[in-house]
N, CA and C atoms as an extended XYZ file, in Angstrom:
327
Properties=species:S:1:pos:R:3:atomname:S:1:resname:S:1:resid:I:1 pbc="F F F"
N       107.252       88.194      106.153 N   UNK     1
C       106.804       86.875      106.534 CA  UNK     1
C       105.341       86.882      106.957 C   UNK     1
N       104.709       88.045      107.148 N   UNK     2
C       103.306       87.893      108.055 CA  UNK     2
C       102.209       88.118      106.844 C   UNK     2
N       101.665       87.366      105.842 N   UNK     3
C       100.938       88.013      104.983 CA  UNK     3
C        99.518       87.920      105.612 C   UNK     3
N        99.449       88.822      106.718 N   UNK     4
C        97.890       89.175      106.921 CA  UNK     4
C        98.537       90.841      107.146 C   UNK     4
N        99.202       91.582      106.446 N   UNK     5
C        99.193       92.886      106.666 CA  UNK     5
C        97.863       93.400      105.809 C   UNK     5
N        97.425       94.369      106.048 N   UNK     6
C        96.356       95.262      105.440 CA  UNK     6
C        97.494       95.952      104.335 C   UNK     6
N        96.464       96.575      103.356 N   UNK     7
C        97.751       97.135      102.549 CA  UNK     7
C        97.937       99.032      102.839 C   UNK     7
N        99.207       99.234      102.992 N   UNK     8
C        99.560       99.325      103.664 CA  UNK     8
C       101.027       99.912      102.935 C   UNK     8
N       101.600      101.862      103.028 N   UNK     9
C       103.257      101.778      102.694 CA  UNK     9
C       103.649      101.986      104.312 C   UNK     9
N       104.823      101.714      104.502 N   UNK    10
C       105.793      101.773      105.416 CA  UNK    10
C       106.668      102.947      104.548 C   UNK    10
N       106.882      103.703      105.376 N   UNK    11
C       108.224      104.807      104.727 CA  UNK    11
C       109.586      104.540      105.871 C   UNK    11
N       110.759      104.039      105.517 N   UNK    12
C       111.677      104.052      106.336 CA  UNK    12
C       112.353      104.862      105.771 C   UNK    12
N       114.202      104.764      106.187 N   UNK    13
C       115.174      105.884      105.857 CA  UNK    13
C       115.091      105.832      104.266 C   UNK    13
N       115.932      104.688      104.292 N   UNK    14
C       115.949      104.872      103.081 CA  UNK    14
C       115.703      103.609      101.660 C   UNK    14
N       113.994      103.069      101.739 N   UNK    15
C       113.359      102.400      101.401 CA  UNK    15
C       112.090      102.467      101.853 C   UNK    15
N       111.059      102.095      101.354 N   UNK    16
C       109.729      102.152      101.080 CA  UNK    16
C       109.157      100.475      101.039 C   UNK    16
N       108.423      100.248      102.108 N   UNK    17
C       108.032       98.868      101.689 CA  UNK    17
C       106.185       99.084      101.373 C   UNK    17
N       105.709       98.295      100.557 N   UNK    18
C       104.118       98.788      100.038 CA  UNK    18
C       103.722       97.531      100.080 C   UNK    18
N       102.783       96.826      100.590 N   UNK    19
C       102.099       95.765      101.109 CA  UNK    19
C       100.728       96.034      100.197 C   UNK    19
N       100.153       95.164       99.430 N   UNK    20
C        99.551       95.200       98.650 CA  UNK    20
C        98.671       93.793       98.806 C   UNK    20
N        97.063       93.666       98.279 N   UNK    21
C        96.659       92.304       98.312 CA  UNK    21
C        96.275       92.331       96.644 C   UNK    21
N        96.772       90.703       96.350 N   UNK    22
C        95.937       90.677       94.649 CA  UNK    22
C        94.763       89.865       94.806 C   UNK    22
N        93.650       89.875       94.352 N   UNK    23
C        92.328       89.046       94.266 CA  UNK    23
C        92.533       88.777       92.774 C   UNK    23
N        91.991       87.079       92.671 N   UNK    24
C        92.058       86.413       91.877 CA  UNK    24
C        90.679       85.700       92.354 C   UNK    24
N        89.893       84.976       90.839 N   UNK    25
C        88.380       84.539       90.914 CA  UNK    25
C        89.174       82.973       90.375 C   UNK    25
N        89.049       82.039       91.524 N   UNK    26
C        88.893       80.733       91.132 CA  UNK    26
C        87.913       79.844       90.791 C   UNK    26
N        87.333       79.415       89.331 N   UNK    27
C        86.684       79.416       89.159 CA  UNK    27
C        86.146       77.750       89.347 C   UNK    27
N        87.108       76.981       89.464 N   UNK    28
C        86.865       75.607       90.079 CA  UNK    28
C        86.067       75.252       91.292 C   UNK    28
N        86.105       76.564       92.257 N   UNK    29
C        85.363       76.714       93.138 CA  UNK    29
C        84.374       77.886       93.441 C   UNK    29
N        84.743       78.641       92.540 N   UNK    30
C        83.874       79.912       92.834 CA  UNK    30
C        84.078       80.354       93.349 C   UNK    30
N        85.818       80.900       94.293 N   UNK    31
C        85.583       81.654       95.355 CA  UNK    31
C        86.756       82.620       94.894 C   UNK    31
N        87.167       83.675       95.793 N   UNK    32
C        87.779       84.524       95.407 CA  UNK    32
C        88.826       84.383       96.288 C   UNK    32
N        90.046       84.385       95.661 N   UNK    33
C        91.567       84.251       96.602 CA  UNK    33
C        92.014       85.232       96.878 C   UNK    33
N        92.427       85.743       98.256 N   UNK    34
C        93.414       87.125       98.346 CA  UNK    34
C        94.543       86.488       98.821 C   UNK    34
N        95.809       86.794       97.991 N   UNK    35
C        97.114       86.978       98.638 CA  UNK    35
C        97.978       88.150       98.683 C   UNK    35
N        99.081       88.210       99.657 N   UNK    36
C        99.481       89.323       99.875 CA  UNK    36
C       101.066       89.219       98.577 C   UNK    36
N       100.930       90.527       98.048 N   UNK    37
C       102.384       91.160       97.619 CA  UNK    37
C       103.058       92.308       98.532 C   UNK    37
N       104.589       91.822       98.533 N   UNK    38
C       105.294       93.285       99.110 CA  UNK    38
C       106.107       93.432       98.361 C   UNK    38
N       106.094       94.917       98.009 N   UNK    39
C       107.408       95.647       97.282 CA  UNK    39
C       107.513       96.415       98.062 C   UNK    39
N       109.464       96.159       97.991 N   UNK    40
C       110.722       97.173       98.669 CA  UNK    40
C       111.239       98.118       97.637 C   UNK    40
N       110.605       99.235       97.808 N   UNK    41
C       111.037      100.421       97.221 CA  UNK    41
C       112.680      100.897       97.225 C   UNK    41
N       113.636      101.178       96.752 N   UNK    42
C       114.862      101.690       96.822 CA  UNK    42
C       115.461      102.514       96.279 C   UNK    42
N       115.727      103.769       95.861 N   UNK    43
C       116.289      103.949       94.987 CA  UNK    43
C       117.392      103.450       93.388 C   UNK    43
N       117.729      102.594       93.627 N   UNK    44
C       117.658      101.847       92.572 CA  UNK    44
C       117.513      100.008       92.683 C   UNK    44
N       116.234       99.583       93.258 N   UNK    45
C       116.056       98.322       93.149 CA  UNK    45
C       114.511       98.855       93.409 C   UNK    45
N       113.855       97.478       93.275 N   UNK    46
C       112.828       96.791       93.394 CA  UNK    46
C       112.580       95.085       93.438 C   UNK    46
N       112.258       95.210       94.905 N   UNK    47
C       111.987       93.838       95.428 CA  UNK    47
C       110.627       93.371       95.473 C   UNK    47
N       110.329       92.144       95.348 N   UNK    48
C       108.927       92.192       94.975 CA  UNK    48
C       108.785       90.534       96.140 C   UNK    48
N       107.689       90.392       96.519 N   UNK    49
C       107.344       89.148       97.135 CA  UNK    49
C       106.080       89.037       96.689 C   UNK    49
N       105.675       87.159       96.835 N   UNK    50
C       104.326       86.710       96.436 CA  UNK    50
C       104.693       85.373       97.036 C   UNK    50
N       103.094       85.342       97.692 N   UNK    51
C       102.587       84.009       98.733 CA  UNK    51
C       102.496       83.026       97.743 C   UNK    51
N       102.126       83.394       96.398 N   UNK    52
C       102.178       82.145       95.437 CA  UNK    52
C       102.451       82.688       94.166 C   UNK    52
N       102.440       81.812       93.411 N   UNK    53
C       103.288       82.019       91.436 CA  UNK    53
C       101.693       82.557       90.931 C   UNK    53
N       101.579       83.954       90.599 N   UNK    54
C       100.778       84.419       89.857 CA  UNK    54
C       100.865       85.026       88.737 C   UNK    54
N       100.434       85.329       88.023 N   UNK    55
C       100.650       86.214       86.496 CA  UNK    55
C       100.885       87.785       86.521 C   UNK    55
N       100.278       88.030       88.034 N   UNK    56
C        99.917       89.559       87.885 CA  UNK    56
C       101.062       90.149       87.052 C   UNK    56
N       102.386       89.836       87.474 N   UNK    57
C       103.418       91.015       87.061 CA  UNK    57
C       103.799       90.436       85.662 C   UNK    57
N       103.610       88.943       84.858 N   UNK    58
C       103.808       88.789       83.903 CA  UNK    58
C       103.965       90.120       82.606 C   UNK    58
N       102.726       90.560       82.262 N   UNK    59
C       102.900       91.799       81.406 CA  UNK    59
C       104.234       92.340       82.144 C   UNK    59
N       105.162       92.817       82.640 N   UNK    60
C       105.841       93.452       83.189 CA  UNK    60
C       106.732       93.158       83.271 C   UNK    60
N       106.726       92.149       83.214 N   UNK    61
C       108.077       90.934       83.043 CA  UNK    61
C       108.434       91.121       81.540 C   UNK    61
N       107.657       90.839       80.502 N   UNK    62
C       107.716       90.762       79.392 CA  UNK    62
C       108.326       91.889       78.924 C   UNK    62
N       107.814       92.915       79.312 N   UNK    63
C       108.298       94.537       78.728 CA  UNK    63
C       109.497       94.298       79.281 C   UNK    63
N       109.810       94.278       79.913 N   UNK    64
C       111.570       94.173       80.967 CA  UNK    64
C       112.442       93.167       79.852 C   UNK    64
N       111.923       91.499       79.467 N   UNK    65
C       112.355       90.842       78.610 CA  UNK    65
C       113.023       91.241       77.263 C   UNK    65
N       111.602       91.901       76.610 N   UNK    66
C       111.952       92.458       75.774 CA  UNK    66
C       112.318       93.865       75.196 C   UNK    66
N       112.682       94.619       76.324 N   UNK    67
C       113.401       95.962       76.189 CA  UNK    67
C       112.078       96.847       75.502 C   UNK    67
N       111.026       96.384       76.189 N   UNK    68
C       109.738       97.642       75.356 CA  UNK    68
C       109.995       98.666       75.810 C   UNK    68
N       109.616       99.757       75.362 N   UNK    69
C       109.029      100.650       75.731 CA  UNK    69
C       110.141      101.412       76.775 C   UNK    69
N       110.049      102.187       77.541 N   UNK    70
C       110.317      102.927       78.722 CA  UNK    70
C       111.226      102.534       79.871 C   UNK    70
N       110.066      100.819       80.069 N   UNK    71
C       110.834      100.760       81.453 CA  UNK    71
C       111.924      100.248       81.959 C   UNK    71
N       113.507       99.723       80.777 N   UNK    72
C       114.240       99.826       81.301 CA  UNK    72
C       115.510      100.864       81.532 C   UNK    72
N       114.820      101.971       80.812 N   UNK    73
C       115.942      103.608       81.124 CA  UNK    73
C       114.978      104.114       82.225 C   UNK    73
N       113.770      104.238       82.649 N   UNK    74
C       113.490      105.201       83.822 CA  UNK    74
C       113.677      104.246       85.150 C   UNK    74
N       113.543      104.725       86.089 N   UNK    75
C       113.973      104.267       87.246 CA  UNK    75
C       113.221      103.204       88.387 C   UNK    75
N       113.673      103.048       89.218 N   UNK    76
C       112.739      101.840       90.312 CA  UNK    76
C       111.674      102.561       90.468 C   UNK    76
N       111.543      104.117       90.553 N   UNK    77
C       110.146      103.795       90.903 CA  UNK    77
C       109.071      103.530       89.706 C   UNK    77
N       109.434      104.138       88.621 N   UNK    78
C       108.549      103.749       87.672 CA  UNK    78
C       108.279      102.138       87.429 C   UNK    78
N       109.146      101.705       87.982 N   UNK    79
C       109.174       99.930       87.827 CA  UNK    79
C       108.146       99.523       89.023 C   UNK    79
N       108.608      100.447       90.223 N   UNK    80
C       107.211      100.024       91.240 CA  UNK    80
C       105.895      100.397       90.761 C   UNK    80
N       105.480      101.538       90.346 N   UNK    81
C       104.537      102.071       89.951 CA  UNK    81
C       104.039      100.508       88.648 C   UNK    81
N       104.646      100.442       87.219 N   UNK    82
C       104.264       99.398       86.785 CA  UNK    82
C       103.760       98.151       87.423 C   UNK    82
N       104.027       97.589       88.317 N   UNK    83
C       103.792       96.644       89.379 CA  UNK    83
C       102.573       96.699       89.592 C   UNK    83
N       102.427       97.691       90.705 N   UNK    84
C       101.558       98.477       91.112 CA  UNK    84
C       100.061       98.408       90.097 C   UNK    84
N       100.400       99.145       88.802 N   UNK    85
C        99.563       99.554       87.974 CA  UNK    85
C        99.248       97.556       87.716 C   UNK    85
N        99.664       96.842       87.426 N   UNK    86
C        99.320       95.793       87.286 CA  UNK    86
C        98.298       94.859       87.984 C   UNK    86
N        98.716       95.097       89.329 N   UNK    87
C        97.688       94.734       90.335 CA  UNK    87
C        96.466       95.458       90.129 C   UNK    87
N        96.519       96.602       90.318 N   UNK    88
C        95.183       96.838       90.391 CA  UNK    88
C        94.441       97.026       89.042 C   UNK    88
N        95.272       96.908       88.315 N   UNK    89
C        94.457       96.805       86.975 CA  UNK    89
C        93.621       94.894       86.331 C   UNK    89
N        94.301       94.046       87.427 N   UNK    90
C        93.894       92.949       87.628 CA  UNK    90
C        92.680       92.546       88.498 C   UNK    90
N        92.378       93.483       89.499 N   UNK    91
C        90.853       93.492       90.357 CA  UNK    91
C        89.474       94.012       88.578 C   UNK    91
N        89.932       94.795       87.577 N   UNK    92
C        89.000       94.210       87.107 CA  UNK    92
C        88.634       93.407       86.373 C   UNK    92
N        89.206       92.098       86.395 N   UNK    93
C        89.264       91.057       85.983 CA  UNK    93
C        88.189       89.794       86.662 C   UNK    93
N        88.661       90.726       88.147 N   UNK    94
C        87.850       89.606       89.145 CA  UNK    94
C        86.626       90.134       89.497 C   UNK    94
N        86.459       91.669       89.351 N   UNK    95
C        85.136       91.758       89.450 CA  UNK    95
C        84.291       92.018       88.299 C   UNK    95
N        84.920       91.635       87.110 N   UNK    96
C        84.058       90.993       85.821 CA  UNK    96
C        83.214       89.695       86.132 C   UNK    96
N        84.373       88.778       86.847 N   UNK    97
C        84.136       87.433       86.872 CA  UNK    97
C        83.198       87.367       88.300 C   UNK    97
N        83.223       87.742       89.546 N   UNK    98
C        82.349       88.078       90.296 CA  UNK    98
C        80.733       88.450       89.689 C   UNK    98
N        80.557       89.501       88.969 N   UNK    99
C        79.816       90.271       88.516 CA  UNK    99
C        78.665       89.297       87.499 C   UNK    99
N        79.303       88.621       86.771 N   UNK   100
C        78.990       87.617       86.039 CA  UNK   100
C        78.205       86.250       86.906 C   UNK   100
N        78.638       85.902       88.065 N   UNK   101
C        78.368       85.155       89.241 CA  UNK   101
C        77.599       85.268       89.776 C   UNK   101
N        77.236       86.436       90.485 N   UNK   102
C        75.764       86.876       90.966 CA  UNK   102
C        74.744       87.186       90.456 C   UNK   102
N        75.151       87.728       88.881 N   UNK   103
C        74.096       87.573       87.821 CA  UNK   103
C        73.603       86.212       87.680 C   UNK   103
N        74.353       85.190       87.547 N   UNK   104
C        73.789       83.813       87.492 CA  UNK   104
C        73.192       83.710       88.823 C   UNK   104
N        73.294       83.712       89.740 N   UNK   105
C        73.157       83.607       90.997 CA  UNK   105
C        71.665       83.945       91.027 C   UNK   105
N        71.742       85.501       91.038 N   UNK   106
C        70.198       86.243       90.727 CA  UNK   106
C        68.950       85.374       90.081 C   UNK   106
N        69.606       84.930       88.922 N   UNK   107
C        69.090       84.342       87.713 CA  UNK   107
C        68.309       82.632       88.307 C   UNK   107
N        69.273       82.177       88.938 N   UNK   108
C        68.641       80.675       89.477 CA  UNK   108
C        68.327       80.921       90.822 C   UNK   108
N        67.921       82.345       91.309 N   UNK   109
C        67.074       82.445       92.997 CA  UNK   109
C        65.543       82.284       93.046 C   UNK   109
């Protein structure tokens, strides 16, 4: 419930919770959104939370949909890890779009 955690794993008995932030570049305003994700690690589950409806895990969803690849014979954690790999493979997205911003920025100082 508290999404101002830092990110952040928790190791309990027997589950793993991993507190994660995704940045997203809104470009209607120019500013950059952080919200928080948590995944509950389990031996065989994976729980996932989000402060709002984002795409990040889409790719991931899809592979799951359509029986690609791997990830529905190996296990939760490889499913966390995919997650995981999603998010942060989504920061460079935003600091393309950042990057691009201050170049203009630079450009009209």
């Amino acid at each position: 419930m508290n999404t101002d955690q830092r990110p952040k794993l928790d190791d309990y008995e027997d589950y793993l919770c991993l507190f994660l932030k995704i940045l997203s570049y809104d470009d209607s305003n120019r500013r950059l959104r952080v919200e928080q994700i948590s995944l509950v690690l389990g031996p065989r589950f994976v729980f996932t939370f989000q402060e709002r409806d984002n795409p990040v895990f889409e790719p991931v969803r899809d592979r799951l949909r359509k029986a690609k690849g791997r990830i529905r014979k190996l296990g939760a954690d490889n499913l966390a890890y995919a997650l995981i790999d999603g998010v942060v493979d989504s920061y460079f997205a935003v600091l393309e779009k950042t990057g691009r911003e201050l170049n203009l920025w630079k450009k009209n100082s």
